[in-house]
DRENMAR-162546 format. One line per 10 residues: their letters; for each residue x, y, z of N, C-alpha, C. Coordinates in pm, whole numbers. Example, Ala and Ser with C-alpha at 12.3 -4.5 7.8 and 13.67 -1.06 7.14 Angstrom:
as	1319,-569,780,1230,-450,780,1320,-330,780; 1285,-225,708,1367,-106,714,1290,3,787
//
This chain:
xxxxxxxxxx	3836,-3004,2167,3800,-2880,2102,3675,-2894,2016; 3627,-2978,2001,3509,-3028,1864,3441,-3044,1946; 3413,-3041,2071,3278,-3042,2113,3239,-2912,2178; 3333,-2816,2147,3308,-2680,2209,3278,-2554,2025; 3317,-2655,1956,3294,-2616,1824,3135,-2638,1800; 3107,-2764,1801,2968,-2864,1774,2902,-2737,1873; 2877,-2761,1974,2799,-2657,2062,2770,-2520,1994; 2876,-2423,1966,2855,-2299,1894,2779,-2321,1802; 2802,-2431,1713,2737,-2408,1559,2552,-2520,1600; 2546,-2563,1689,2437,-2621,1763,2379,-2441,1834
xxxxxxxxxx	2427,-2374,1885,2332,-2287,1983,2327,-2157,1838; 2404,-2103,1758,2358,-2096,1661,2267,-2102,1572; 2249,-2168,1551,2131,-2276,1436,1991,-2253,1551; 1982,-2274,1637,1908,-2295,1766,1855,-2080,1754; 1938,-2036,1812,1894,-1929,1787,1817,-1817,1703; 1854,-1893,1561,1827,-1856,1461,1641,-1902,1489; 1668,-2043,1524,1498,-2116,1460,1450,-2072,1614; 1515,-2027,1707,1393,-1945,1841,1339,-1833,1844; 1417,-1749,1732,1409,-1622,1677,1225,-1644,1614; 1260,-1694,1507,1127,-1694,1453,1040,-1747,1451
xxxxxxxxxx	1047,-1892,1556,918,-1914,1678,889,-1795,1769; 984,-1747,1837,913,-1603,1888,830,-1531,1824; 896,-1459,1683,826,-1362,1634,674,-1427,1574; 682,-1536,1556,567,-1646,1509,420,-1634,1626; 544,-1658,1720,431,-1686,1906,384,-1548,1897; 486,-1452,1921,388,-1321,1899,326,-1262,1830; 272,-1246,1715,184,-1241,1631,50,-1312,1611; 108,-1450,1643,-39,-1534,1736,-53,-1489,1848; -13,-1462,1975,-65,-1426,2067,-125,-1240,2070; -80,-1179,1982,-186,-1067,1975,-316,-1103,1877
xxxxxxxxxx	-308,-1180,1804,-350,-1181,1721,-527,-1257,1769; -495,-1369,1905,-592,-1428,2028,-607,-1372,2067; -560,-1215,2167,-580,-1176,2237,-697,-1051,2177; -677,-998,2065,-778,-930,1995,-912,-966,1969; -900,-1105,1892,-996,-1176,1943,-1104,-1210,2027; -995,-1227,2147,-1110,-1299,2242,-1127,-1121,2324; -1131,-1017,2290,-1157,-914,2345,-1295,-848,2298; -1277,-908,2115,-1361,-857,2036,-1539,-976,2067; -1483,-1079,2062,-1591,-1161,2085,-1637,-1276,2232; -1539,-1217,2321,-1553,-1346,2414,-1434,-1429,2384
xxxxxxxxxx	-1417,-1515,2522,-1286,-1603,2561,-1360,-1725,2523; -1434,-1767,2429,-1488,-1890,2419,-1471,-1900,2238; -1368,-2030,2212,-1381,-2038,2127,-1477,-2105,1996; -1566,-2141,2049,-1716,-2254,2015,-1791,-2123,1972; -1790,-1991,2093,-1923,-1903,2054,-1808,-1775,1978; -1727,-1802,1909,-1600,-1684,1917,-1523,-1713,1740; -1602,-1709,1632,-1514,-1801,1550,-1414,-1719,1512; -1349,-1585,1521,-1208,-1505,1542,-1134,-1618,1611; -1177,-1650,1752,-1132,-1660,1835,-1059,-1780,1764; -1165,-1898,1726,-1135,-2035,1734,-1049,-2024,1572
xxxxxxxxxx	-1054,-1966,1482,-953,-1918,1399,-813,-1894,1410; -795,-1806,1515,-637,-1756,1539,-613,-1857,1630; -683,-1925,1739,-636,-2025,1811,-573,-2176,1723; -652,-2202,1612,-655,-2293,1474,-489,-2204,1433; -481,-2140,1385,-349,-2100,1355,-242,-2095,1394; -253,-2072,1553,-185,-2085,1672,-140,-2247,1639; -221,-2318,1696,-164,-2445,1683,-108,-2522,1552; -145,-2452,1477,-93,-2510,1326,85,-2497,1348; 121,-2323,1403,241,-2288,1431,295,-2375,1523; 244,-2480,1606,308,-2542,1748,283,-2422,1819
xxxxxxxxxx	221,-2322,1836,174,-2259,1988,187,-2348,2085; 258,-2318,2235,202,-2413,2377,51,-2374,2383; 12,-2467,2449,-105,-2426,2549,-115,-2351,2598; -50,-2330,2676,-43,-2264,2822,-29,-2092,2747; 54,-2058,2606,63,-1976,2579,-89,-1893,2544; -169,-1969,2442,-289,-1946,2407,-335,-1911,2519; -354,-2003,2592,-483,-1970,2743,-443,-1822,2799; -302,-1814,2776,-252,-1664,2855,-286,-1568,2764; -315,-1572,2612,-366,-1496,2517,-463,-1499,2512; -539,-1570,2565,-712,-1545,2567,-716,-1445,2706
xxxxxxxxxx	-700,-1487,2774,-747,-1418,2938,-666,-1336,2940; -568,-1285,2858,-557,-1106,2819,-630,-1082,2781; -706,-1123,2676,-785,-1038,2601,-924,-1029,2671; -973,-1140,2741,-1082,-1149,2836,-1091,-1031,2928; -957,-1051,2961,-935,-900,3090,-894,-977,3249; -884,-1086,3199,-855,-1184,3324,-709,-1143,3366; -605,-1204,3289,-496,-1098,3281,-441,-975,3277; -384,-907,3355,-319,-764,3308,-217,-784,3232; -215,-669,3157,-136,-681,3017,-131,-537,2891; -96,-528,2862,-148,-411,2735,-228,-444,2674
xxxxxxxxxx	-295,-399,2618,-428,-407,2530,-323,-376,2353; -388,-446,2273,-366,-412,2151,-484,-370,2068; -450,-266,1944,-567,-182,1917,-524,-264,1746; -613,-317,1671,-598,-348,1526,-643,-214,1445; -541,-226,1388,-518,-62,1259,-462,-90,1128; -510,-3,1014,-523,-62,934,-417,110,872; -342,63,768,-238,174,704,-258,147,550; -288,274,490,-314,289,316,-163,330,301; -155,270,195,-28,352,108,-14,345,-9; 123,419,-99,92,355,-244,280,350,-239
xxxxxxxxxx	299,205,-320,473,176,-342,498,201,-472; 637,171,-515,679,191,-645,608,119,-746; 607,254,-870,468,214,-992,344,257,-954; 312,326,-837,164,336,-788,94,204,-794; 121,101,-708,47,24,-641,41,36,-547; -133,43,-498,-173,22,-393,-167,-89,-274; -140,-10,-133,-118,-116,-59,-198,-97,102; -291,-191,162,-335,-189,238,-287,-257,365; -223,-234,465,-118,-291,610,-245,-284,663; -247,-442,769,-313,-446,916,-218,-479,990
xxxxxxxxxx	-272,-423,1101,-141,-452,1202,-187,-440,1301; -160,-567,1423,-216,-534,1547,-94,-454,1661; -145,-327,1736,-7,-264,1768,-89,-227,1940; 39,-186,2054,-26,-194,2141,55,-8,2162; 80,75,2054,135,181,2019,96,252,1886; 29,323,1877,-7,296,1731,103,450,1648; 122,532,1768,222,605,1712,406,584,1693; 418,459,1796,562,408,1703,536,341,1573; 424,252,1573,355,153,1409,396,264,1312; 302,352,1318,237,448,1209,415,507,1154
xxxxxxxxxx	474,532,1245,650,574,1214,710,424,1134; 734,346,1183,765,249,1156,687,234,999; 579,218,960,545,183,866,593,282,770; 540,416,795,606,545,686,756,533,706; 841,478,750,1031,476,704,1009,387,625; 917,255,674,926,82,566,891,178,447; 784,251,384,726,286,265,793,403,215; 911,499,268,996,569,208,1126,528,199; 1151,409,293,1268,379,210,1297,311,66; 1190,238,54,1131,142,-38,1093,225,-150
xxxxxxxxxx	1066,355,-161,1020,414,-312,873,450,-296; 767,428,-152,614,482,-143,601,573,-54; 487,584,-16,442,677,49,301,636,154; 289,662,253,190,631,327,98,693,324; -15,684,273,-133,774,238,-207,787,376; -350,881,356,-442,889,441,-521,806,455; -644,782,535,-757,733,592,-825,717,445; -870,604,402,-945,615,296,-885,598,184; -735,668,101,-672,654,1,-623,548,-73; -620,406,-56,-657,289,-92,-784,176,-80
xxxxxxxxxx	-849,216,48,-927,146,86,-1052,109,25; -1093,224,-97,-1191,214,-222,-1140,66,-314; -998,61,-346,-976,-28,-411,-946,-159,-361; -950,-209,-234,-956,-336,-179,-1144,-392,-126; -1178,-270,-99,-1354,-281,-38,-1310,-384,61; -1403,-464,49,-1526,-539,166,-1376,-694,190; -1357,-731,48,-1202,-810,50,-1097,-813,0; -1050,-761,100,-879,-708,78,-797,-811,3; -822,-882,-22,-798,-1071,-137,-831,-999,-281; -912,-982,-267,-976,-897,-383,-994,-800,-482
xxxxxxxxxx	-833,-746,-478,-892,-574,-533,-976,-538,-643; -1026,-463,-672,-1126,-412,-738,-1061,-417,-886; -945,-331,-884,-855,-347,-1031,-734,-355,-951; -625,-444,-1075,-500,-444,-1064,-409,-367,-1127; -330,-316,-1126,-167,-305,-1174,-87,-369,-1224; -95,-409,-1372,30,-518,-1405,119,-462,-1422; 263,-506,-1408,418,-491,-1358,509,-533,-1433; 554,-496,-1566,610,-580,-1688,726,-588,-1641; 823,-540,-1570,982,-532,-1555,1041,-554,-1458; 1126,-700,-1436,1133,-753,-1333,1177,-658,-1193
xxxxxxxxxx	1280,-529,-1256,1276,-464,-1145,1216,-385,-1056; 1109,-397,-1123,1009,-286,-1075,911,-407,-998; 943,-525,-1029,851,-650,-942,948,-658,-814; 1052,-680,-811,1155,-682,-757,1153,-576,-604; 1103,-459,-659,1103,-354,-552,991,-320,-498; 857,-417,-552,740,-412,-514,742,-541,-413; 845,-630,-419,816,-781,-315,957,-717,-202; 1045,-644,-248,1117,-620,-103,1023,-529,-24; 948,-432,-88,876,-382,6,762,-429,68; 716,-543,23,604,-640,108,695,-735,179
xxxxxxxxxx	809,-750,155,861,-823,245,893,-717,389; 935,-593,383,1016,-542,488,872,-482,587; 750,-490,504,661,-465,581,658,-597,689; 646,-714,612,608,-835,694,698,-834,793; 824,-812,781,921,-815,886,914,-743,997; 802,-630,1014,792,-537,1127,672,-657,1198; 694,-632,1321,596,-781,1432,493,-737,1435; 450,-593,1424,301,-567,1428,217,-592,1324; 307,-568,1224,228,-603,1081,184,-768,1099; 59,-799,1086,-12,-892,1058,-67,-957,880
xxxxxxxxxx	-94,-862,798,-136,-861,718,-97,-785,602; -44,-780,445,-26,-698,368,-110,-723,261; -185,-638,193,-221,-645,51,-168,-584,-31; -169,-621,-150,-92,-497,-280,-218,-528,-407; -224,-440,-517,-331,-452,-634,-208,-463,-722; -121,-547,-737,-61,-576,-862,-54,-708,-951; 6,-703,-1059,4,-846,-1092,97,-852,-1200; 165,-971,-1197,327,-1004,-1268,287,-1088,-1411; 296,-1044,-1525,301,-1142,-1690,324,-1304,-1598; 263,-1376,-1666,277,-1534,-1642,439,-1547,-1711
xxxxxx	470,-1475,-1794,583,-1497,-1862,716,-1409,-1827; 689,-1312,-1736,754,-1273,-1620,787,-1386,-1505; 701,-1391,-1443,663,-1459,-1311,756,-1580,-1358; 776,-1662,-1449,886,-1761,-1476,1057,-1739,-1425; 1020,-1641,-1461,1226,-1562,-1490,1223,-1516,-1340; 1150,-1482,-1236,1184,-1439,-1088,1212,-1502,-1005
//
């Protein structure tokens, strides 16, 4: 009976960590395939390219996977095309938040993202309505938002988390920032 036990709690555990090598593989592989669409299947003349491929392998990407994510994006492969889009919003406290996301749908994304930002306490703005305050680098915002009360930090990181959790989302920014003497106690 213990080796039919061992097995379950072995394919288990297993499932769990194939789960998020998948969702890992896919996010690198749109993420090449955009890439090498935007600049060429060469990663020497392509530095997108040779970037997300660099990331790729950092994750353990196969080979064989990359090469099939380039020559989608080349056009060598048939495949869907993915379109990179970018979503303003503002979450609880009015901080601003800027989503990239590479999607090969951009009207299930755009749904998907406005439920993530109303269930959470925001709202998904228009074209433009954050994008003044991140500019040229989204690393960067222009001004911040400090956040004195842990719960209100609290409901600003589940909602950057539940963004990250959607597969198209690639990227989140927010303009806030937590007391050093906060940031201890979380």
């Amino acid at each position: 009976m213990s080796g039919h036990s061992k097995w379950h709690n072995i394919r288990r555990k297993k499932e769990i960590v194939d789960a998020k090598r998948g969702k890992t593989f896919s996010k690198m592989s749109r993420l090449i395939t955009v890439a090498a669409r935007l600049g060429g299947g060469d990663p020497n003349a392509n530095p997108a390219l040779r970037l997300a491929v660099d990331k790729a392998k950092e994750a353990r990407m196969p080979k064989e996977n990359i090469d099939r994510a380039i020559k989608k994006g080349t056009g060598e492969l048939a495949g869907e095309s993915f379109e990179e889009v970018n979503y303003e919003g503002y979450g609880p406290e009015g901080v601003a938040f800027l989503v990239k996301a590479l999607t090969d749908n951009k009207n299930r994304t755009v749904a998907e993202i406005r439920y993530i930002f109303d269930r959470h306490g925001g709202s998904l703005g228009g074209v433009g309505s954050t994008a003044y305050i991140f500019g040229v680098d989204p690393g960067n915002p222009t001004f911040e938002v400090e956040i004195g009360e842990s719960d209100k930090v609290k409901k600003i990181v589940a909602l950057i988390d539940a963004l990250e959790e959607n597969d198209d989302v690639q990227e989140v920014f927010a303009n806030f920032t937590v007391p050093e003497a906060l940031e201890s106690h979380l």
